[in-house]
N, C-alpha and C positions, 0 to 999 in steps of 0.2 A: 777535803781540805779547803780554808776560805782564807784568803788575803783580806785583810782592811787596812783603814789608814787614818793616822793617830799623827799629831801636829807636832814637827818640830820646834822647837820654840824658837829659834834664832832665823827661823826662813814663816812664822806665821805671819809676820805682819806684809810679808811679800807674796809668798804664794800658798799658803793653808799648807806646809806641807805635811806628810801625813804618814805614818808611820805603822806595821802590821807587826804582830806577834797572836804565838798563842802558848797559853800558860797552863797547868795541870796542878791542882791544888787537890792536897790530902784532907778528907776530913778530919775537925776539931770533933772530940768525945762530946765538947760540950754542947748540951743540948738546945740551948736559943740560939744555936745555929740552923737548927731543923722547923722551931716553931717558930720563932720572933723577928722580925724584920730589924734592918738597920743593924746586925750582927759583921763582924768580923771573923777572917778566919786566914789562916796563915799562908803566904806562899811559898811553895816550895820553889826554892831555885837550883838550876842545873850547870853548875858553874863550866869552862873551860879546864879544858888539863892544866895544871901548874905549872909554869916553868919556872925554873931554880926558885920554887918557893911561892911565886906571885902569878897571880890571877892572870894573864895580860889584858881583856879586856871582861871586866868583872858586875855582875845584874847584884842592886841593892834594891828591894823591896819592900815597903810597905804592907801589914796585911788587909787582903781585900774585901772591901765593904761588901754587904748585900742587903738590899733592902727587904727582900724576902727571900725562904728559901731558896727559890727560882728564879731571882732576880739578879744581877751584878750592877751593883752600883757606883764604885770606881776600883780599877785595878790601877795601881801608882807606881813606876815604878824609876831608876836611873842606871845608866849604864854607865861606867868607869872604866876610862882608859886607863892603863897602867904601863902603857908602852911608851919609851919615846919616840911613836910614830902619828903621824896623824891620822885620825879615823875617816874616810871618806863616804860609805856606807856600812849599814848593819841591819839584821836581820836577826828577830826573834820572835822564838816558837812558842806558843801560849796554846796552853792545854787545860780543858774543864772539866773534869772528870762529872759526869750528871748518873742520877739513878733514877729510876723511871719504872714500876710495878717491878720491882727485886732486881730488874735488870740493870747492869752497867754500862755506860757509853761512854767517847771521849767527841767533845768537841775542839776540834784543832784548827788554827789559825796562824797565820804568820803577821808580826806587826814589823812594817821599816820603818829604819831614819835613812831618807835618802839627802845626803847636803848639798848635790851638786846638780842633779839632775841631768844641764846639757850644758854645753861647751859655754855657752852664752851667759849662764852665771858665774862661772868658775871669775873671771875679772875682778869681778863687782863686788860679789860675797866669798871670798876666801875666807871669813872669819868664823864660817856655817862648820867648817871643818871641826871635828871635836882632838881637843888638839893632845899632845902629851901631859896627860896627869888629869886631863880634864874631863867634866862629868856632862850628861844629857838626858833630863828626862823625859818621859815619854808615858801615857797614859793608853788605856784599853776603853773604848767605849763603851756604853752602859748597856746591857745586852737582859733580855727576857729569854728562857729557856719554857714558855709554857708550863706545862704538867710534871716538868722535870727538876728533880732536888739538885742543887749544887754541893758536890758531897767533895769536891777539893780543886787548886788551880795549881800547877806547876809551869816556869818559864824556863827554856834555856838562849842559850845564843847559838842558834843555825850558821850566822854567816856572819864576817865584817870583814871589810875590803880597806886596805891602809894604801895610803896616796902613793907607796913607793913600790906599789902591784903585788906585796903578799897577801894574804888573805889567811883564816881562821875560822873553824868551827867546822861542822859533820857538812853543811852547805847539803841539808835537804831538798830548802829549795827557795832560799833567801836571793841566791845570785840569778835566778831565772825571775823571780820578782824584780828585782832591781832592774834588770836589761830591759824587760816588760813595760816600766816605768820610763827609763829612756829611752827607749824605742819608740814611746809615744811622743814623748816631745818633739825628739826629730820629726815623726810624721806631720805634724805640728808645724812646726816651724816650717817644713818645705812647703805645705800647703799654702802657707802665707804666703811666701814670697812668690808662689805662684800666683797669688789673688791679687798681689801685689805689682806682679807685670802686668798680669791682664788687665789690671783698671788701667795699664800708661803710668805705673805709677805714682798714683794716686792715694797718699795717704789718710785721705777723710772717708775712701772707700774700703780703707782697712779698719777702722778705727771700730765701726759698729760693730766689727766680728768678733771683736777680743770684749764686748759685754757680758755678765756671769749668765745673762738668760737662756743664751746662745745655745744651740744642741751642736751634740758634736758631729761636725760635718758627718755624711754621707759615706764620700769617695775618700777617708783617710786611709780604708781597709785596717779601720783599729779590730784587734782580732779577744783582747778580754778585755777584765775592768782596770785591770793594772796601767796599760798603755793608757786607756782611759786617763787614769789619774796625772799622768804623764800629759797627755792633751792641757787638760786644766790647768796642771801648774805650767806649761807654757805661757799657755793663753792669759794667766794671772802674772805671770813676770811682763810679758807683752805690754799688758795695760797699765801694770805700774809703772814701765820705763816709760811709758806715754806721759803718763799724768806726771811725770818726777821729771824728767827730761824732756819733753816737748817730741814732737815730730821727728829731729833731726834724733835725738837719740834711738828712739825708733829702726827710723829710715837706715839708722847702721849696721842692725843686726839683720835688715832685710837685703843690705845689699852680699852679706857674707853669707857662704854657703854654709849648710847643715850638715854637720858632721855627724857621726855614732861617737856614744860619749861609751862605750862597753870599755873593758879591762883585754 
């Protein structure tokens, strides 16, 4: 199983943020699917149970390009709320059925929307929320499979977490990504404000840390890549509150402590 992360649109121009599934597509009979690049092919979606009739929060798909057999060239997809709650995170399963000398494989992935990240956004961007009725899309990177036929994609919804703590879906393993993701932030943000006392305070000695060249510290004991992405989108909220509010905006979230943003 592999996490990635795919941009949500309402937090991209802030912090890239980035969103994991993985989808399972049936093969099409038709055959310039097998020889011609630049082919489509349908995806299968794996809705939620009904209740009283309606989806509650329901995957609309596009079918997905491939530039060649072996290639995925975009998988497109939007998730629909149907509840009148608001959506806070979500988590979907993307599955690629590949065939490879007669044999069958399944390549699996999880794609999130995370909207909140850590405590410190929640303020600011309330509006990242996907709200009742409202939709959010989210795309699959463009991925090479080698020597291997893409012989169909299927999506379901693993997980999604609504602002008033119920939750929805099998949760394989959507809510262990998400915690992943803010767990890094926090490690994050405490790092700061420790770098943050030890200059005295000094925010022109904080400033060059939150640059995108930057590797990520050492001693945060980030433990996979999920936390990882959790680092970055810190560090990219960081820098934007710099550049957009000055020093003292900054300096506010350095004086407040780091909380866990988990459920």
């Amino acid at each position: 199983m592999r996490s990635r992360v795919a941009i949500v649109i309402l937090l991209a121009a802030l912090v890239g943020l980035i969103v994991i599934s993985t989808a399972v597509l049936r093969a099409r009979s038709d055959q310039t699917t097998q020889q011609l690049g630049d082919s489509r092919i349908p995806i299968v979606t794996n809705q939620l149970p009904s209740e009283s009739g309606v989806i509650p929060v329901e995957l609309k798909c596009e079918d997905a390009e491939l530039s060649a057999p072996n290639a995925l060239k975009k998988l497109s997809c939007v998730i629909k709320n149907n509840t009148d709650k608001h959506i806070a995170a979500a988590a979907m399963n993307i599955s690629i059925t590949l065939e490879k000398e007669g044999q069958t494989s399944i390549d699996s992935s999880f794609l999130t929307i995370e909207t909140l990240v850590h405590p410190d956004f929640r303020s600011e961007y309330r509006n990242n929320l996907i709200p009742p009725k409202g939709e959010r899309p989210f795309q699959d990177l463009p991925t090479n499979y080698g020597d291997a036929v893409i012989k169909g994609v299927t999506i379901r919804v693993d997980y999604v977490e609504f602002t008033d703590n119920s939750t929805a879906g099998l949760n394989q393993a959507g809510l262990r990504i998400i915690t992943n993701i803010r767990e890094g932030a926090v490690k994050y943000k405490e790092w700061l404000i420790r770098k943050y006392n030890q200059s005295g305070n000094s925010i022109n000695a904080i400033v060059p840390l939150l640059e995108k060249d930057q590797p990520i510290p050492h001693d945060l004991d980030i433990r996979n890549g999920d936390q990882q992405q959790g680092v970055i989108f810190y560090r990219n909220y960081a820098r934007k509150t710099y550049k957009t509010k000055g020093a003292e905006g900054l300096i506010k979230h350095l004086k407040q402590p780091s909380t866990s943003v988990n459920k």
